[in-house]
C-alpha positions in Angstrom: 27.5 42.5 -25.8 30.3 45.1 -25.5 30.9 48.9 -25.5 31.5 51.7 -23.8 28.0 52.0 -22.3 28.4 55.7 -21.8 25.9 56.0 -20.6 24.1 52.5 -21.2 20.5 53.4 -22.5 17.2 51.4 -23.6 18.6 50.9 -27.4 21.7 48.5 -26.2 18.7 47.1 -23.4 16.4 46.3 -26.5 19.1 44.7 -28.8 20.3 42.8 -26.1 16.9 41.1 -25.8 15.9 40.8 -29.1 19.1 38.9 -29.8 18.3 36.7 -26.8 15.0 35.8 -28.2 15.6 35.5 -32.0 18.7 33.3 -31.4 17.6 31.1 -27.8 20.4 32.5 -25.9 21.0 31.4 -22.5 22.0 34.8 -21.4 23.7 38.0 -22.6 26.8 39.1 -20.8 27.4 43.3 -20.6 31.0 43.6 -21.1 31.5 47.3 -20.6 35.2 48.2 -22.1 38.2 49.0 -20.1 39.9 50.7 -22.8 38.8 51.2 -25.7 41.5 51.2 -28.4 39.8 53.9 -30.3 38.6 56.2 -28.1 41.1 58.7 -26.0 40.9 58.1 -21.9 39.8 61.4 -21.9 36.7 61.0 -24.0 35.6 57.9 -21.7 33.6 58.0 -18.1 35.5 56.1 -15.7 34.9 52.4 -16.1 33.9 52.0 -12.7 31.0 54.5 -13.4 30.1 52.6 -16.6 29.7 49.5 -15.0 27.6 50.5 -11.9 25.0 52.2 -14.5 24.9 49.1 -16.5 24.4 46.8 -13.5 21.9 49.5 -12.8 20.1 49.3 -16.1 20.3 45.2 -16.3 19.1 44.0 -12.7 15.8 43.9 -13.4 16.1 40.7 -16.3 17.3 37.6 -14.7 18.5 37.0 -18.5 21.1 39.8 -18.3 24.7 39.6 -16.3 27.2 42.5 -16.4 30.8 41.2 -16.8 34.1 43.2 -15.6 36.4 41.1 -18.1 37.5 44.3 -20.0 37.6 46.5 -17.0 40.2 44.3 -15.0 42.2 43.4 -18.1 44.8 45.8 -18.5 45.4 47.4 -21.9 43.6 48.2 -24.5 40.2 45.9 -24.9 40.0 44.3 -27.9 36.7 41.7 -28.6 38.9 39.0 -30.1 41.0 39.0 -26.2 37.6 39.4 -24.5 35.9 36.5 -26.7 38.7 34.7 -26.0 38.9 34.6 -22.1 34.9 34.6 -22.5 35.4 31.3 -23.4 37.4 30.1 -20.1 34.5 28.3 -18.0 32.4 27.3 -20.5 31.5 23.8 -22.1 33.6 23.2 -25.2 30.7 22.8 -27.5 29.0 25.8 -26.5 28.1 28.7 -28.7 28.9 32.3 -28.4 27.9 35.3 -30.1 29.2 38.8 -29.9 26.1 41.4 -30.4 27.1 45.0 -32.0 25.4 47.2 -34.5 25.6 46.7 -37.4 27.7 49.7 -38.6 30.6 48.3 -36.3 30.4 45.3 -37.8 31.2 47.6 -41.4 34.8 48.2 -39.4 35.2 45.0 -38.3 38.3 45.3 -40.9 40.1 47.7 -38.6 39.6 45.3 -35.5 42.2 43.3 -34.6 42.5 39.8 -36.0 39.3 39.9 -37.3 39.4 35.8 -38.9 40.4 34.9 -35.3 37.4 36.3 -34.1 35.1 34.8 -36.1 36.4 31.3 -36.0 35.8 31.9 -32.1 32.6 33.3 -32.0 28.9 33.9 -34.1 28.8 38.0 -34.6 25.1 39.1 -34.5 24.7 42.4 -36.3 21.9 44.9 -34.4 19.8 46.9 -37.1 16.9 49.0 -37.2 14.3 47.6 -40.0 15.3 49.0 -43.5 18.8 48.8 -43.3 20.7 48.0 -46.4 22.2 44.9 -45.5 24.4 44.8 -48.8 26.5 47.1 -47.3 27.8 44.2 -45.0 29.0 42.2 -47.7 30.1 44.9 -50.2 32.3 46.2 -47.6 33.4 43.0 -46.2 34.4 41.3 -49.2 35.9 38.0 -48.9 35.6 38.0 -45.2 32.3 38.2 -45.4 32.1 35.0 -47.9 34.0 33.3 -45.9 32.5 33.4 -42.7 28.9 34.3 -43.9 27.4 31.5 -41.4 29.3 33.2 -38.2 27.7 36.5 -39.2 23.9 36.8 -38.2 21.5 39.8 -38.4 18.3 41.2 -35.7 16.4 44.1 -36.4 15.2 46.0 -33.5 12.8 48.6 -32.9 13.8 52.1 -34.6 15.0 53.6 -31.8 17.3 56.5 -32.4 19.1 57.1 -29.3 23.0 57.3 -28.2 25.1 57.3 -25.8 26.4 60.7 -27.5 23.2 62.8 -27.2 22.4 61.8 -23.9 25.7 62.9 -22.7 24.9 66.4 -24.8 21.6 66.4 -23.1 22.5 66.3 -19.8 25.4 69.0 -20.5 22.5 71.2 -22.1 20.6 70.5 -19.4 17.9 68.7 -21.1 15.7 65.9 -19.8 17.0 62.3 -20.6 14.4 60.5 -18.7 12.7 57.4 -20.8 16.0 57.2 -22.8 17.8 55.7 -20.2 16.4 53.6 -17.4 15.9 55.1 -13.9 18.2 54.1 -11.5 20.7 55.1 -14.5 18.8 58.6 -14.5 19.5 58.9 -11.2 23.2 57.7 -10.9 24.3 60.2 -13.4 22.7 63.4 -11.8 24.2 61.9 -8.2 27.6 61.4 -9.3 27.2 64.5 -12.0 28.1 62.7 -15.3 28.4 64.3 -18.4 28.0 68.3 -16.7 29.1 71.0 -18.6 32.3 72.8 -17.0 30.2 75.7 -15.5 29.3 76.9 -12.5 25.5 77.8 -13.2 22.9 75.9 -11.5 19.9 73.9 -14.3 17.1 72.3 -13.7 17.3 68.9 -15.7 14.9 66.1 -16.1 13.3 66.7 -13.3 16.2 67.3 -11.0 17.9 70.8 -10.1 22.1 70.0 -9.8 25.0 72.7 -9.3 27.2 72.5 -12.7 30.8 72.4 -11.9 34.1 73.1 -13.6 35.8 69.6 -15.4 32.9 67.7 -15.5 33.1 64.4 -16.9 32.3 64.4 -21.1 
């Protein structure tokens, strides 16, 4: 499962298991990105911040390991490279699957070598119940036809949080507490993620932090 995980929060924790059960996986590796080719450096936490919240957030399921592939690869991180030296290690017959939402999976056009990376791997698409699955093929086209087997769907809970508003709570000072898990609530107000560049003092979620200038979006 990759992304940004900035923060990681209970919706990526419930897809990730949901996936695990519907489709028997053995375990689900957290690959939080290094660089992620569509994103500016300056719009991303530190990686080493990303990954100590989602090794955080994951410790408690023995089902869940948190990987640094992207992180100590340099350049941009790109799922086919990451699928690719994923692969390295394991048994030749083994299957692996790449979990996103759904809604990524509609841009998977823009993604480099996108046939590559579905001859590699099984792409499970995260949705919350209701969603119009038509759009999948209807935007995918041919690659969709082709590799309809390598593309699976799970629907998970409707919950509607992200990584965005959490980061917007937190800079309006607003309690994020049950949207993320709580050593994760706690790493953020200790290393003062996602602050707003001021120097006025809130009270938020429960804990009472000095905000300072060039605090981290």
């Amino acid at each position: 499962m990759g992304g940004t995980f900035d923060p990681i929060h209970y919706g990526h924790l419930v897809t990730a298991e949901g996936a695990r059960v519907e489709f028997g996986l053995e375990r689900v590796w957290f690959v939080p990105s290094g660089w992620p080719p569509h994103k500016s450096a300056m719009d991303v936490t530190p990686a080493e911040h990303r990954y100590l919240m989602t090794v955080l957030a994951t410790l408690s399921n023995p089902y869940f390991e948190v990987s640094r592939l992207d992180i100590d690869r340099p350049g941009p991180s790109y799922t086919v490279d990451t699928v690719e030296q994923a692969r390295h290690g394991l048994p030749p017959d083994a299957e692996l699957y790449f979990i996103t939402g759904a809604d990524a999976i509609l841009e998977i056009l823009t993604w480099k070598q996108p046939e590559r990376l579905l001859e590699r791997c099984h792409l499970i698409a995260a949705t919350r119940p209701g969603y119009d699955l038509e759009r999948l093929e209807s935007t995918l086209g041919e690659l969709f036809r082709r590799f309809r087997h390598r593309i699976a769907v799970v629907q998970v809970p409707g919950l509607s949080i992200s990584s965005s508003d959490i980061r917007q709570r937190v800079r309006r000072g607003q309690p994020i507490r049950y949207l993320v898990p709580e050593p994760v609530v706690d790493y953020i107000y200790k290393h003062r993620l996602y602050q707003a560049p001021t120097g006025r003092e809130v009270v938020a979620g429960g804990h009472r932090m000095a905000q300072i200038p060039g605090g981290t979006e």
